[in-house]
C-alpha positions in Angstrom: 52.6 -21.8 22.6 55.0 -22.2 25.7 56.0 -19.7 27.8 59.6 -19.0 29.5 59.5 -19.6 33.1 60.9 -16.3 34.2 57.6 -14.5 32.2 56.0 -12.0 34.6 51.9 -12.1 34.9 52.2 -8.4 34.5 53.1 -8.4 31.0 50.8 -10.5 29.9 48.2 -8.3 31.3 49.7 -5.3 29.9 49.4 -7.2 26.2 46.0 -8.1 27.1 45.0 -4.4 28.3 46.6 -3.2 24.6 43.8 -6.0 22.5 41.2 -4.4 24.9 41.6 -0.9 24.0 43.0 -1.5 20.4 40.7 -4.4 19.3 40.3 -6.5 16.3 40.2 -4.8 12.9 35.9 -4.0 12.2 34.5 -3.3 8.9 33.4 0.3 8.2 29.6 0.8 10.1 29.0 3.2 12.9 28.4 2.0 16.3 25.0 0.9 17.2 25.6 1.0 21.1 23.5 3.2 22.9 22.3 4.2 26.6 18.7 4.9 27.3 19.9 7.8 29.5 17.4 9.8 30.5 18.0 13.8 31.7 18.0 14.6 35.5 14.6 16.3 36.8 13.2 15.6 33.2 9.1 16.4 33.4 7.0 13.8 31.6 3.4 12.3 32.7 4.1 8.8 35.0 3.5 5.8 33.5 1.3 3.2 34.0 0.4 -0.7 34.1 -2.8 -0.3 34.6 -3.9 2.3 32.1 -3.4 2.4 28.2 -4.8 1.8 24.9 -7.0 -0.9 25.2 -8.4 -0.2 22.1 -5.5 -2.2 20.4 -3.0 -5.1 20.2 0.0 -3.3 21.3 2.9 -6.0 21.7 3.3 -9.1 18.9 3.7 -12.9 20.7 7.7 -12.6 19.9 7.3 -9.0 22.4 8.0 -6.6 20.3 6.1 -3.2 20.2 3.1 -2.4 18.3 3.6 1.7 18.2 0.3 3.5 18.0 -0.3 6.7 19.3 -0.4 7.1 23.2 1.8 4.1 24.1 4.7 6.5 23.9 5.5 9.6 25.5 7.4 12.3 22.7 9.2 14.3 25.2 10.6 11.6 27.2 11.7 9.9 23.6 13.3 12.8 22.3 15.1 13.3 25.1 16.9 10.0 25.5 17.3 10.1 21.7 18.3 13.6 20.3 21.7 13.0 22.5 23.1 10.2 20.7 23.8 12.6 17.6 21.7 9.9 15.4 22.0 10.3 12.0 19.0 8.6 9.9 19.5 7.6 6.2 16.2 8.0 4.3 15.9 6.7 0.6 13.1 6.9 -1.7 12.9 6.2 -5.5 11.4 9.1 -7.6 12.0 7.4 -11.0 10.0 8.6 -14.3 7.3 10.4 -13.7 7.4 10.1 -9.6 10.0 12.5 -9.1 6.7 14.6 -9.3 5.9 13.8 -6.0 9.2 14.5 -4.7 9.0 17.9 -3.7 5.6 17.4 -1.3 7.6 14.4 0.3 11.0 16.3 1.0 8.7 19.5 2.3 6.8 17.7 4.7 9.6 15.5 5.7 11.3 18.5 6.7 8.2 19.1 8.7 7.4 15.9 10.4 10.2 13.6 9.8 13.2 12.6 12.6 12.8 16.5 13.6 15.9 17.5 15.5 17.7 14.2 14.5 20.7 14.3 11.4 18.9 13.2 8.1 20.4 12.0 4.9 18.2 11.7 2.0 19.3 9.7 -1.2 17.3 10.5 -4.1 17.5 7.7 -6.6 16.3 8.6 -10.1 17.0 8.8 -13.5 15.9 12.3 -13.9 18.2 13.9 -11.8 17.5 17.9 -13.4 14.2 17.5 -12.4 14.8 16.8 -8.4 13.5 19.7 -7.1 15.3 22.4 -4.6 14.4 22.0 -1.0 15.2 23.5 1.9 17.0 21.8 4.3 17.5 22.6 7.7 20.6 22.2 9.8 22.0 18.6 9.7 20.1 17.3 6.9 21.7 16.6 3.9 20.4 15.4 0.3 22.0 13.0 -2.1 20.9 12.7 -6.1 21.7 8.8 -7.1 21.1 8.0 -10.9 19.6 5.0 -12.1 17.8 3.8 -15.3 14.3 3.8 -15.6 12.4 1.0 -17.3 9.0 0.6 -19.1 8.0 -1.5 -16.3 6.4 -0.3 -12.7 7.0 -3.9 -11.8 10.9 -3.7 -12.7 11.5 -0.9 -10.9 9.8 -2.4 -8.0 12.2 -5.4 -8.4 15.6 -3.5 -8.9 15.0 -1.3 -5.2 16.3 -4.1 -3.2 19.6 -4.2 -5.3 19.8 -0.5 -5.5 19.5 -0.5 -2.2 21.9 -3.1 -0.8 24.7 -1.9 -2.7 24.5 2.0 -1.9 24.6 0.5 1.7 27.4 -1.3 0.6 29.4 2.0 -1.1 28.2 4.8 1.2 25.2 4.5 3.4 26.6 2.3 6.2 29.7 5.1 6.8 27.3 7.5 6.9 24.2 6.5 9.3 23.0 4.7 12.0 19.6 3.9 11.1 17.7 3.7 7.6 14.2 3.7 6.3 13.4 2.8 2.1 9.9 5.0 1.7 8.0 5.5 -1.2 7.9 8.8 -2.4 4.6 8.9 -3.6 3.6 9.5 0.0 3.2 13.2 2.8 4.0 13.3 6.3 1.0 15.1 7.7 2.1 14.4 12.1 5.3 13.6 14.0 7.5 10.4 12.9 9.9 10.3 15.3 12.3 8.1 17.1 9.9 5.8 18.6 9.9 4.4 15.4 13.8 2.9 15.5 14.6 -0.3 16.1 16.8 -3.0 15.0 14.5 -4.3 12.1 11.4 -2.2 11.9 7.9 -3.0 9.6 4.8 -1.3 9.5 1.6 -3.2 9.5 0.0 -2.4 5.8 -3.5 -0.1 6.4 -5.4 -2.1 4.1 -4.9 -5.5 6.0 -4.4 -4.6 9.7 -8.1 -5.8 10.5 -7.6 -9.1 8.4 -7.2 -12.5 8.8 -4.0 -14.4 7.6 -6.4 -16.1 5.0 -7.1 -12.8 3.6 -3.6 -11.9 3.2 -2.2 -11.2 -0.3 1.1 -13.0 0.3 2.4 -15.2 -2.9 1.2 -19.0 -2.8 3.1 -20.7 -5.2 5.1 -22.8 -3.8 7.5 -22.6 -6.5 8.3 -18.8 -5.6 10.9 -18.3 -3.1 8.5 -15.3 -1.5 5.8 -18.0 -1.1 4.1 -18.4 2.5 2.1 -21.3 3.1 -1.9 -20.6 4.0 -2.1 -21.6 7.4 1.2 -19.3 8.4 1.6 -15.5 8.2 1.7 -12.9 11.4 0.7 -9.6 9.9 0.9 -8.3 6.5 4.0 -5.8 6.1 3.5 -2.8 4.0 6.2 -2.7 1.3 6.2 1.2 1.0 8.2 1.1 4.4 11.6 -0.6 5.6 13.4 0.4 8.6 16.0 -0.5 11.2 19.5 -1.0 11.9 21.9 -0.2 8.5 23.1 -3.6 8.4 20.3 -5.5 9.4 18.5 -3.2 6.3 21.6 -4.5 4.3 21.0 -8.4 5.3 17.4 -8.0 4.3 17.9 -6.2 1.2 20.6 -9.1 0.0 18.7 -12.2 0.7 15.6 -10.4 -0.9 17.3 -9.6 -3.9 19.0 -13.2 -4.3 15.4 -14.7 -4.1 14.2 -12.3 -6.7 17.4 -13.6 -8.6 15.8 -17.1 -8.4 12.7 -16.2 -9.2 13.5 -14.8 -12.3 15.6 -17.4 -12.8 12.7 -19.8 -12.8 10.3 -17.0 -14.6 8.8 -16.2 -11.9 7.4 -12.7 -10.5 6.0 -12.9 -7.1 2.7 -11.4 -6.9 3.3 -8.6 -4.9 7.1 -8.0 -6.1 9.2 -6.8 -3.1 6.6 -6.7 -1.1 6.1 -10.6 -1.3 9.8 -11.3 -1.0 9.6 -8.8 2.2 7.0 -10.4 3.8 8.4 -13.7 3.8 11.6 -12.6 5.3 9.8 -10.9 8.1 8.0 -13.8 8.9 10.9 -15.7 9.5 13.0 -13.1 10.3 10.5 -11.0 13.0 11.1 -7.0 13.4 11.9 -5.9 16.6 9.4 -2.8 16.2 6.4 -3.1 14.4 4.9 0.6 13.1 0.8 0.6 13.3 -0.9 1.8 10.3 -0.7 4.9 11.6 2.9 5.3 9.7 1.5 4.0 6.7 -2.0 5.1 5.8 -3.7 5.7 2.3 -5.5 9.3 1.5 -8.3 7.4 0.2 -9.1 5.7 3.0 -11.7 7.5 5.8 -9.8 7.4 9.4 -10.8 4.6 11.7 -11.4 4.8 15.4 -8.5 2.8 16.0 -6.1 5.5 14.0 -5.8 8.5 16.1 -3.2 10.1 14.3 -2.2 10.0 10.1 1.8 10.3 10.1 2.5 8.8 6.6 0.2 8.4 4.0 0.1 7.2 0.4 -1.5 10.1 -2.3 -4.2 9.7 -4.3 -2.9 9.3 -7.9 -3.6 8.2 -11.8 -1.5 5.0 -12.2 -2.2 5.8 -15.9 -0.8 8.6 -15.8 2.4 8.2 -13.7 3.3 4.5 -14.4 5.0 3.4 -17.2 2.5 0.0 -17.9 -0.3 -0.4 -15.3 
């Protein structure tokens, strides 16, 4: 495009200043950009190089945090965090007979869970009179979300990806900032709290933390699109948590559920279901916050030295009795 000689600079920055404050058209998700702006004459105990956990691996090789107890400070988080006006979207799938254990997650979610922070839960089920009522507290909300139920555990297992992306797709990504998918069958018994959010979050499963990559349960057919050759693997991801960003949630929900598409496709179930399909991503596709397994402990495992705190842990249970098909 030519201009006309007599065309003055100053209107060309005026049209330029209008695209900088107007912008291009965006989709519909919230901002994600943040300050860590800590408060004036803010208290907190002074950090250290020198002295830490030494007890455990607290950074991966890609540098992203390992978060265990005592390599963050809860006061000085909170207070760079509960100004944003964060709101977190939380789902969890309480279909057939697991909407039992619905009511011990909710109360102690309320207890422990992003306190002080907007919540919105989004109940999917397919018993949706049997959700039970729950006292919220200010600025947390709660969302019933039917879907069918199945005769298989395994099918269920397979459909949360889907369910998942496309709620984000009609209504979660308007709505919140961050998201993390847990499994209801699971209490919050200590603080969970914004040192958990990140861009893509994982949490390092409890029963393989102290394990080598040879030990891992990852799928190892190579005709599986989840499958992970022997001699690669970083940590093994627990499946019962997924966190981060709402879109980068959304990008790992859709490329998970098209491999799932392929796999059954070729009649194939990958041995762990989502959880194989999850850890594959991740590994080529690394978090940028990595939860210990303090987020994601099992109530029939004894504590460990290493885990100082429980924050999230799976119930003991029947699978007979609440699964569909064991």
């Amino acid at each position: 495009m030519r201009f006309s000689t007599n065309f003055k600079p100053y209107v060309l920055l005026l049209v330029v200043g209008i695209f900088l404050l107007l912008g291009p058209s965006k989709p519909m998700v919230r901002s994600r950009v943040w300050n860590m702006a800590s408060p004036e004459k803010l208290l907190y105990k002074q950090p250290s190089v020198l002295m830490g956990r030494t007890d455990v691996v607290t950074v991966t090789p890609w540098l992203a945090s390992i978060i265990w107890e005592g390599t963050f400070d809860p006061v000085l988080i909170d207070n760079i965090y509960k100004p944003m006006n964060l709101t977190i979207a939380t789902t969890v799938f309480a279909v057939g007979k697991y909407v039992s254990f619905l009511r011990d997650f909710l109360e102690t979610a309320e207890m422990h869970f992003m306190v002080g922070f907007n919540v919105r839960y989004y109940v999917f089920t397919d018993r949706p009179h049997d959700v039970p009522s729950v006292n919220l507290t200010q600025g947390r909300h709660l969302s019933v979300i039917q879907v069918p139920g199945s005769n298989r555990w395994q099918e269920i297992s397979a459909r949360r990806m889907e369910i998942i992306q496309t709620t984000i797709e009609s209504q979660i990504r308007r709505e919140a900032d961050y998201i993390f998918c847990l499994d209801v069958d699971s209490k919050f018994h200590a603080r969970w709290g914004a040192e958990s959010l990140g861009r893509l979050v994982a949490v390092i499963h409890p029963g393989y933390y102290d394990q080598t990559r040879a030990n891992f349960p990852y799928e190892r057919r190579p005709a599986s699109m989840a499958y992970i050759p022997m001699d690669e693997g970083d940590y093994y991801y627990g499946g019962a948590m997924i966190g981060g960003f709402v879109e980068d949630v959304y990008t790992l929900t859709t490329v998970c559920r098209n491999r799932f598409a392929v796999d059954a496709g070729n009649s194939i179930e990958a041995a762990w279901q989502e959880e194989s399909h999850l850890n594959r991503y991740l590994l080529y596709n690394k978090p940028s916050k990595v939860l210990s397994p303090e987020y994601l402990w099992q109530d029939f495992k004894a504590k460990t030295k290493e885990v100082k705190v429980i924050r999230f842990s799976g119930v003991i249970k029947n699978y007979a009795e609440v699964r569909p098909n064991v």
